[in-house]
Structure formats: C-alpha cells, structure tokens
VMD Tcl script that builds the backbone (N, CA, C; Angstrom):
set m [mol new atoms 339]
animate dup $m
set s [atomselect $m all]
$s set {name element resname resid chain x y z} {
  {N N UNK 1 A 0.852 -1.163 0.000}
  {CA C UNK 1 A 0.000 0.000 0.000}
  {C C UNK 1 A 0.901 1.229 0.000}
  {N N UNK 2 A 0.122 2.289 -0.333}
  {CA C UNK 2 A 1.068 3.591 -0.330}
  {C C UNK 2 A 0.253 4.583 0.965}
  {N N UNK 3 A 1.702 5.367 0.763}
  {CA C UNK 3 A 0.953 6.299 1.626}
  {C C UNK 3 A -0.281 7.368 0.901}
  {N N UNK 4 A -1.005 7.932 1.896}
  {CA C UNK 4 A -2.320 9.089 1.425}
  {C C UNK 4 A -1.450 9.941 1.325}
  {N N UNK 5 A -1.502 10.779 0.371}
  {CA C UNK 5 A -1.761 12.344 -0.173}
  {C C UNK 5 A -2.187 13.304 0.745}
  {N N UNK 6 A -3.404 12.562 0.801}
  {CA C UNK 6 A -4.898 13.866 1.495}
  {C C UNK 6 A -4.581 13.221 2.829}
  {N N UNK 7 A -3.997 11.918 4.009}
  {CA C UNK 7 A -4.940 11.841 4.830}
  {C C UNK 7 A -3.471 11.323 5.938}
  {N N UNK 8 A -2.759 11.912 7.050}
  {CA C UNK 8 A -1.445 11.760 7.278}
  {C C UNK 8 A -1.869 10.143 8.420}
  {N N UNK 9 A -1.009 8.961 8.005}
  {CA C UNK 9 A -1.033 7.874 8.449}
  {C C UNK 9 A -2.231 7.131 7.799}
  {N N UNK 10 A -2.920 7.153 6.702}
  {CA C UNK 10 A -3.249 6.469 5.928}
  {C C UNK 10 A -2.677 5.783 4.789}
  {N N UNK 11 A -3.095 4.512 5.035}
  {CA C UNK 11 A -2.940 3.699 3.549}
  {C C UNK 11 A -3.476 3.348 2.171}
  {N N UNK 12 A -3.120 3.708 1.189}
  {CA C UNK 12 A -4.258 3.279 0.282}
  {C C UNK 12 A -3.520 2.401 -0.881}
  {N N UNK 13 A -4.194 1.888 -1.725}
  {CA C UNK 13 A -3.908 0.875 -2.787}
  {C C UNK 13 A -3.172 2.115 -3.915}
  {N N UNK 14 A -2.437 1.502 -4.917}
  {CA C UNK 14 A -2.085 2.188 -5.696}
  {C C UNK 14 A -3.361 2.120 -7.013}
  {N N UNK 15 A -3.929 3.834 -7.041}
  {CA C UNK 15 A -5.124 3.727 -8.156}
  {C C UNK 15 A -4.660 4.874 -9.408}
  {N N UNK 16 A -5.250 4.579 -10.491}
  {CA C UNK 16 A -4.932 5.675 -11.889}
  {C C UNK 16 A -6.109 5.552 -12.919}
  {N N UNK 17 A -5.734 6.557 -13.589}
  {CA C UNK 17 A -6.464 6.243 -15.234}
  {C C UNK 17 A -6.024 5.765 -15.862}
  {N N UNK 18 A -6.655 4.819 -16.652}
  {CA C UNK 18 A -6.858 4.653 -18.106}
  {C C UNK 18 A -6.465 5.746 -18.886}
  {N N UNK 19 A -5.169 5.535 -20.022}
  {CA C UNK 19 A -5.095 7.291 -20.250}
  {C C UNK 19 A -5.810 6.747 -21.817}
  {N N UNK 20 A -5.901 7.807 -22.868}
  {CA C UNK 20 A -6.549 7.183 -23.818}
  {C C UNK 20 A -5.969 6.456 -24.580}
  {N N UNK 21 A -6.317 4.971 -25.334}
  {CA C UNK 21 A -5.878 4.023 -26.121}
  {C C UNK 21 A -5.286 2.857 -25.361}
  {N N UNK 22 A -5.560 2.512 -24.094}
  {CA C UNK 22 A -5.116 2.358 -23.265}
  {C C UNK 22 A -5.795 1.090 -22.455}
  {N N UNK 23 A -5.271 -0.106 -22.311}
  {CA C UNK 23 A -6.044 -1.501 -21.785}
  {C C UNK 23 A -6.487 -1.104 -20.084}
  {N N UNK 24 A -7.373 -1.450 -19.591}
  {CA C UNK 24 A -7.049 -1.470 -18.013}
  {C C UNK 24 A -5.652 -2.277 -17.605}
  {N N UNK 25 A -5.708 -3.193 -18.121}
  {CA C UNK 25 A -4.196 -4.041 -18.069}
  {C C UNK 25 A -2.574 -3.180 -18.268}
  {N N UNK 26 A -2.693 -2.531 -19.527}
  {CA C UNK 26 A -1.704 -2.016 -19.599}
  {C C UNK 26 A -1.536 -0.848 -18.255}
  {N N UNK 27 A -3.588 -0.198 -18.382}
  {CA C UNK 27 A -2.788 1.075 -17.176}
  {C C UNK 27 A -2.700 0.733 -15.563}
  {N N UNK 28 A -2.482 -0.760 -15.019}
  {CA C UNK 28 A -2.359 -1.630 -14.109}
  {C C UNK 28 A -0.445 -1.359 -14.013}
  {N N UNK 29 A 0.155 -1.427 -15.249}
  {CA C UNK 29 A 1.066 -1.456 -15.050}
  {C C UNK 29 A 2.249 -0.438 -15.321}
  {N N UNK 30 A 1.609 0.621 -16.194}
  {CA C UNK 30 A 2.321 2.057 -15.611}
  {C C UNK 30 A 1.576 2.478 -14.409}
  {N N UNK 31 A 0.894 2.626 -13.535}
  {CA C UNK 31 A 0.039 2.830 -12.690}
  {C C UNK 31 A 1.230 2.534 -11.554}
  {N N UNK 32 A 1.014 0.969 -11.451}
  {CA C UNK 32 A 2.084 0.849 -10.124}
  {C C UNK 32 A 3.535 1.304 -10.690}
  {N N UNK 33 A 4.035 1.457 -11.760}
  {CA C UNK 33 A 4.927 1.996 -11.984}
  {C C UNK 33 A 5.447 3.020 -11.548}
  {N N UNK 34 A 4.502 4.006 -12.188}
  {CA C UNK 34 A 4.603 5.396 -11.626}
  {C C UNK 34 A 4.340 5.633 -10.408}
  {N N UNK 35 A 3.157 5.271 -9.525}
  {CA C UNK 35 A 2.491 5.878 -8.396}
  {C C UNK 35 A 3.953 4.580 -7.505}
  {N N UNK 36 A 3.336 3.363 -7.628}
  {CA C UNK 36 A 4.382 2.895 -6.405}
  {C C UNK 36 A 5.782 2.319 -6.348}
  {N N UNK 37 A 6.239 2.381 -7.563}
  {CA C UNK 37 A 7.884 2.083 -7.854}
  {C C UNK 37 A 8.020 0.519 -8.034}
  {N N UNK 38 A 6.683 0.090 -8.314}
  {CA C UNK 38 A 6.715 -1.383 -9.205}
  {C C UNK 38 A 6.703 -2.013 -10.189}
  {N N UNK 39 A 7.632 -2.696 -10.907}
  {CA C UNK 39 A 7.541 -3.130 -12.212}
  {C C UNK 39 A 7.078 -4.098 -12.550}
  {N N UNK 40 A 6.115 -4.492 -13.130}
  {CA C UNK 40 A 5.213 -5.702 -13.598}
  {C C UNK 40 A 5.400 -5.899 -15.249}
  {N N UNK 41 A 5.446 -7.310 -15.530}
  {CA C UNK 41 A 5.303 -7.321 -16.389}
  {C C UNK 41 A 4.297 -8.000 -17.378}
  {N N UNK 42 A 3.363 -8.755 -16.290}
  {CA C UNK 42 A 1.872 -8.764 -16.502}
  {C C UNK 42 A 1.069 -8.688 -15.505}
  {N N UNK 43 A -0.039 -8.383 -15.805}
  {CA C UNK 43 A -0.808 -8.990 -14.967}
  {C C UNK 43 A -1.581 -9.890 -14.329}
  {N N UNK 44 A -1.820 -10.595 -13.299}
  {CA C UNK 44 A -1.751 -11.944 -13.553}
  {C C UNK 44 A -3.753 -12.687 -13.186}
  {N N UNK 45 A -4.018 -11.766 -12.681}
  {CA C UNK 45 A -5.976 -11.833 -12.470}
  {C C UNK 45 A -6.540 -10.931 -12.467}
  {N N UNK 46 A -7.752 -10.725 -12.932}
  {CA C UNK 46 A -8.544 -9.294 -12.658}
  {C C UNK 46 A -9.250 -9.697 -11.528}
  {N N UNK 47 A -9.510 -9.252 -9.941}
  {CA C UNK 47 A -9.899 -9.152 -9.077}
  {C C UNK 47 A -11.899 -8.756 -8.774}
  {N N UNK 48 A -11.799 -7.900 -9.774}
  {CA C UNK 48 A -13.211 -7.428 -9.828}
  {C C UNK 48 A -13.538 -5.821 -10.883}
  {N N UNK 49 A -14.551 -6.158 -10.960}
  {CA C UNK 49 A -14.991 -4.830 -11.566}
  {C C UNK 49 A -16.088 -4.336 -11.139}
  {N N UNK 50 A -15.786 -2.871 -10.838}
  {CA C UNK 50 A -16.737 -2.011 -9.419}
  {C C UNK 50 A -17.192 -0.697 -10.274}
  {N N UNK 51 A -18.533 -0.651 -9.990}
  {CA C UNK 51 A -18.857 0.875 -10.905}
  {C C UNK 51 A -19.103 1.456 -9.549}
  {N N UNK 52 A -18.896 2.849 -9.669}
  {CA C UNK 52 A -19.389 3.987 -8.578}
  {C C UNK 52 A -20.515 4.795 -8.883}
  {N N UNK 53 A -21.361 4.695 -8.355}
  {CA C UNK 53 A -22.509 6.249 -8.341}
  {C C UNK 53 A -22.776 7.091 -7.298}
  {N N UNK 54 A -22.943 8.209 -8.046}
  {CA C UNK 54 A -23.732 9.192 -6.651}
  {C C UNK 54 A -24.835 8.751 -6.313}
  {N N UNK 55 A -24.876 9.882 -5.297}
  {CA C UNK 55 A -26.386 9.831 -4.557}
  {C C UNK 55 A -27.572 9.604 -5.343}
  {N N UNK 56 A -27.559 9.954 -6.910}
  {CA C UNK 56 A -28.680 10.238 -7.701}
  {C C UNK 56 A -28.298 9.055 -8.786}
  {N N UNK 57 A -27.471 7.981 -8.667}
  {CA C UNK 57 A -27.454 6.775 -9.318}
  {C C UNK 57 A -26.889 6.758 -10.138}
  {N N UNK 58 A -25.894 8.010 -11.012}
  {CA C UNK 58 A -25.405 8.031 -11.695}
  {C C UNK 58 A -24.469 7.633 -11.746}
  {N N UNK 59 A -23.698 6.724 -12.742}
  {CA C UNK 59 A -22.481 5.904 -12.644}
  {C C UNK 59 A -21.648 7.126 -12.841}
  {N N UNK 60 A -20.639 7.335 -11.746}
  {CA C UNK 60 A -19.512 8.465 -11.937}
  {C C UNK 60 A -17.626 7.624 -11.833}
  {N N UNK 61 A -17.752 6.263 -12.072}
  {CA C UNK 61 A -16.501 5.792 -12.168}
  {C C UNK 61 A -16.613 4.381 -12.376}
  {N N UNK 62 A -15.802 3.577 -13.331}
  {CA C UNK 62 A -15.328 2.453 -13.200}
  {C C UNK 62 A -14.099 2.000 -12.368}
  {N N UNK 63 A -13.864 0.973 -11.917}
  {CA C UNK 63 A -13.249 0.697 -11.386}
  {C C UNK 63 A -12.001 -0.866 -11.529}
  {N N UNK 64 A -11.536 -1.224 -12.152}
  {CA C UNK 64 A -11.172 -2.623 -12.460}
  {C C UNK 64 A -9.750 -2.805 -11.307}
  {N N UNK 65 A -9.974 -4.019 -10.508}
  {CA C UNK 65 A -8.948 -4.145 -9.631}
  {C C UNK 65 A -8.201 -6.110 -10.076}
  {N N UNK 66 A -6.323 -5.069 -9.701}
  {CA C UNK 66 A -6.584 -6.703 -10.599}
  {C C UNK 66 A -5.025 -7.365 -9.450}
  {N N UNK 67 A -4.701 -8.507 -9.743}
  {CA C UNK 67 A -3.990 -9.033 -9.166}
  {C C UNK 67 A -2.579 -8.909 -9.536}
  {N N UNK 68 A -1.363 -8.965 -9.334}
  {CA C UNK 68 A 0.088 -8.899 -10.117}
  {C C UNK 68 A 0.761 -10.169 -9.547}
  {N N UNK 69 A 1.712 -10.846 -10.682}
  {CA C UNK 69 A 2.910 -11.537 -9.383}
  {C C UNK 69 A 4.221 -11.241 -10.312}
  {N N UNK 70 A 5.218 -11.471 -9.284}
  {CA C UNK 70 A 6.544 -11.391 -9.682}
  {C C UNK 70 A 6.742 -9.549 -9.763}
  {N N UNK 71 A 6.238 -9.344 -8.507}
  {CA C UNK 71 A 6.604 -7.582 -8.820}
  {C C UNK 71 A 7.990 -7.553 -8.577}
  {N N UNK 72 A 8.343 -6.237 -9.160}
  {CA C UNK 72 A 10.157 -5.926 -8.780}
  {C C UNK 72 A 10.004 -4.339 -7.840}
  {N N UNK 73 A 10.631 -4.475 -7.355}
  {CA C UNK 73 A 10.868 -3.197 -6.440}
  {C C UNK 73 A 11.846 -1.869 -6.771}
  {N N UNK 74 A 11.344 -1.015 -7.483}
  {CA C UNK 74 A 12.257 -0.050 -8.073}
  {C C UNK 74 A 12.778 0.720 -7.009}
  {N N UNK 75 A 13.972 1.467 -6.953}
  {CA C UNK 75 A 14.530 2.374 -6.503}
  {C C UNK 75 A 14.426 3.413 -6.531}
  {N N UNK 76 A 13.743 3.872 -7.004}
  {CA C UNK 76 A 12.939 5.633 -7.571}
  {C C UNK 76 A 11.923 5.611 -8.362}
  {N N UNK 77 A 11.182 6.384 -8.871}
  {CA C UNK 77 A 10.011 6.385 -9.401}
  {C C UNK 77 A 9.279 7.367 -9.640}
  {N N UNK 78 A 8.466 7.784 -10.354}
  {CA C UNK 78 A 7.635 9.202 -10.089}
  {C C UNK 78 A 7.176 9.426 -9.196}
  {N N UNK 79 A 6.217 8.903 -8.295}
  {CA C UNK 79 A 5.690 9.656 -6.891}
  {C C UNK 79 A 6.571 9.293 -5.955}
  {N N UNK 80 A 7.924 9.312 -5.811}
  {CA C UNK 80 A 8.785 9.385 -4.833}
  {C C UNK 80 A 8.338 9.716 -3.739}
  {N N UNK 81 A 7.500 10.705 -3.416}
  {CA C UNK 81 A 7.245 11.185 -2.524}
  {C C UNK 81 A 6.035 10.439 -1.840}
  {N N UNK 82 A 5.861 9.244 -2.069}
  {CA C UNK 82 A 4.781 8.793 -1.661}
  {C C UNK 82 A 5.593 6.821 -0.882}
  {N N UNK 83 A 5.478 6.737 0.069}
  {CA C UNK 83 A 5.752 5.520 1.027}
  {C C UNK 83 A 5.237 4.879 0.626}
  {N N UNK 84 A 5.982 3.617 0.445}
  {CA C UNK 84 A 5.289 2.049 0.287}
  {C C UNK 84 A 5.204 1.417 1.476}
  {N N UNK 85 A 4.229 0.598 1.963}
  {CA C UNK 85 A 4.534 -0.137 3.204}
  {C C UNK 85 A 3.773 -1.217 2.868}
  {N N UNK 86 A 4.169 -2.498 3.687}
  {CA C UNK 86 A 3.770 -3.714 2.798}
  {C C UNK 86 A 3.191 -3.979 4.154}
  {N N UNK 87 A 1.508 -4.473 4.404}
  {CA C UNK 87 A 1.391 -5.528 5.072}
  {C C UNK 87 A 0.417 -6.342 5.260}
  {N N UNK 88 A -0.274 -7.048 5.961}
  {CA C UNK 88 A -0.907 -8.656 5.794}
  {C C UNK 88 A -1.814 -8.048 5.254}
  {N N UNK 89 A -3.002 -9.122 4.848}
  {CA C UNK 89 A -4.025 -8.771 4.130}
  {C C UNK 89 A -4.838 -8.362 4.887}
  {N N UNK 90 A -5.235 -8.659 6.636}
  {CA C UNK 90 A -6.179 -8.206 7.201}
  {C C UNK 90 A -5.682 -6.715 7.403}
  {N N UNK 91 A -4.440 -6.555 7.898}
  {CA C UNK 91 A -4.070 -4.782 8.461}
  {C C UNK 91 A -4.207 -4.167 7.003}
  {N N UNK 92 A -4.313 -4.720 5.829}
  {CA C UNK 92 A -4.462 -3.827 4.498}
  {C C UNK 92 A -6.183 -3.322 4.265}
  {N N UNK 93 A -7.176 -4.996 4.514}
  {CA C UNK 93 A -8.192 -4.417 4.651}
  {C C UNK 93 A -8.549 -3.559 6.228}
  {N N UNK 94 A -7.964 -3.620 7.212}
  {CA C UNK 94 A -8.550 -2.603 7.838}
  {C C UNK 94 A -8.193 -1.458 7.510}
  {N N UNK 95 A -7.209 -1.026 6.936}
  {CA C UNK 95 A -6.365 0.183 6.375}
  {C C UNK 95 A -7.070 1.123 5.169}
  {N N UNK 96 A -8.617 0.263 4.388}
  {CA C UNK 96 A -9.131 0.373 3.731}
  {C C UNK 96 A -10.855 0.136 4.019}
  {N N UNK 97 A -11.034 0.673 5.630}
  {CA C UNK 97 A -12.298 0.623 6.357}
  {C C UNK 97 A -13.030 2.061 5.096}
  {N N UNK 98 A -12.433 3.135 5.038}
  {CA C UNK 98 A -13.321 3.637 4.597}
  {C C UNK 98 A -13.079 3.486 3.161}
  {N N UNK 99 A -12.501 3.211 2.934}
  {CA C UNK 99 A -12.277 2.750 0.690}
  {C C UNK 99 A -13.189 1.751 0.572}
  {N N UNK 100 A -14.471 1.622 0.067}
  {CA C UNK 100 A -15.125 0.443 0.235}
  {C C UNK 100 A -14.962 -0.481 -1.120}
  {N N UNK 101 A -14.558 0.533 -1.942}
  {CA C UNK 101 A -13.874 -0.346 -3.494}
  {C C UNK 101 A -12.360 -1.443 -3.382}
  {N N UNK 102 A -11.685 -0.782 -2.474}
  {CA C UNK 102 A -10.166 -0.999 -2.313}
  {C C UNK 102 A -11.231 -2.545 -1.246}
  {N N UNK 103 A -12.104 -2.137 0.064}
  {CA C UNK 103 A -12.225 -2.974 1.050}
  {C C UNK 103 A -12.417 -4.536 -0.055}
  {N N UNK 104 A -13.877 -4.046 -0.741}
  {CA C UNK 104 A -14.189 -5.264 -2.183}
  {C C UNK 104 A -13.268 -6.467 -2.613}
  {N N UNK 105 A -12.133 -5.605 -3.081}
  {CA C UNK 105 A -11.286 -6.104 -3.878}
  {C C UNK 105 A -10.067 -6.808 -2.969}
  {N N UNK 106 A -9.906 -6.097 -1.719}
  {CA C UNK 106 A -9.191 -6.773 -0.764}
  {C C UNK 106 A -9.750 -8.557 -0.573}
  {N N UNK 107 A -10.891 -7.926 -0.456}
  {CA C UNK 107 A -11.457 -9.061 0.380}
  {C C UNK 107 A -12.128 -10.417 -0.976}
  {N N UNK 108 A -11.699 -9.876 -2.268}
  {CA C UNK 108 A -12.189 -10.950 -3.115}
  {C C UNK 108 A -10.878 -11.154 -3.838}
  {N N UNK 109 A -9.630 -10.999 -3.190}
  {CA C UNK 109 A -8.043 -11.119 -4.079}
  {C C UNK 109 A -7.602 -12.343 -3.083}
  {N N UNK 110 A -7.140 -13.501 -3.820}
  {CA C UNK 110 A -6.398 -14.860 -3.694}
  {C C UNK 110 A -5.481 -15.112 -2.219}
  {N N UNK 111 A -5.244 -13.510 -1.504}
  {CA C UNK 111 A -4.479 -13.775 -0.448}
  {C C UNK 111 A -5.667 -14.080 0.506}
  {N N UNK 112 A -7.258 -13.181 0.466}
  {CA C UNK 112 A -8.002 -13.086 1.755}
  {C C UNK 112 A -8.581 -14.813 1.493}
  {N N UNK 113 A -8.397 -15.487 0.539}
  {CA C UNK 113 A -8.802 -16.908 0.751}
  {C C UNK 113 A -8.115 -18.162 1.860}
}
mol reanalyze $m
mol bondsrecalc $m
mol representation Tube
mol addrep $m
C-alpha cells in the first residue's frame, strides 16, 4: 500500500487512469509503476470490476482491480514522494475501512482466501 496524499497515516492501494488508447491491463502497469515504484510485467488476475454512483445513481466511475505476481521493487520512481509499506491482508483491509472499493477487492483477491 502507499501512503495518502490527502490523509497523514493512511494507507491506500495504488489507483490511476486509463489514459486514452489504453487496456485497463496495460494502465495496471504504468500505474504501479509510476504511483508505487513497481515493475510488472503482466498482470496476472482481474480481481473485480466495481462501478461507482452518486447519490442520484449516476455511474460516476469504473473501477477494475486486478492481481500482479513477480513484482520488482524499483529504486525511484515518479511519486517518490509517496511511502510504500507492505502488510498482511487483514491490516491492508482494515487500512481500507473507509475505501469500500479498495475494502471489495481486498477481500475478493487470492491472499483473503
């Protein structure tokens, strides 16, 4: 998990766009690239797919969460400024009490089995 931006001693999953022309797969893997200093070179399950709406039902986001193996651990990266911290799957889903997309996908990815 990385560190929050917005929220000091929070954890969150590493998330991005789709930029255009662009697989969810492929942007799985500049994604952790950039945001958490991981290199993948596939991906190895899609975890789930989560739409978001407002209050008024309108779908305002997709969401595709997916699995990796064989990550590598880079030494620098674009969000440098952002902490990696690695840990079990339960302290990740409690770490993700209020992310209820991140909680989802925690809790339907191959480790919470």
């Amino acid at each position: 998990m990385l560190s929050s931006r917005k929220s000091e001693g929070a954890y969150r999953l590493p998330r991005g766009n789709c930029d255009k022309d662009e697989t969810p797969e492929q942007a799985v893997v500049r994604v952790l690239h950039d945001e958490a200093g991981i290199e993948v070179e596939k991906v190895s399950q899609r975890v789930g797919t989560y739409t978001e709406a407002n209050k008024k039902g309108k779908i305002v986001g997709h969401h595709w969460m997916y699995e990796v193996t064989n990550p590598k651990l880079l030494d620098s990266w674009p969000a440098l400024d952002r902490k990696r911290v690695w840990l079990s799957i339960e302290e990740a889903i409690a770490a993700s009490a209020d992310r209820h997309i991140a909680r989802l996908a925690l809790n339907n990815c191959s480790l919470a089995s």
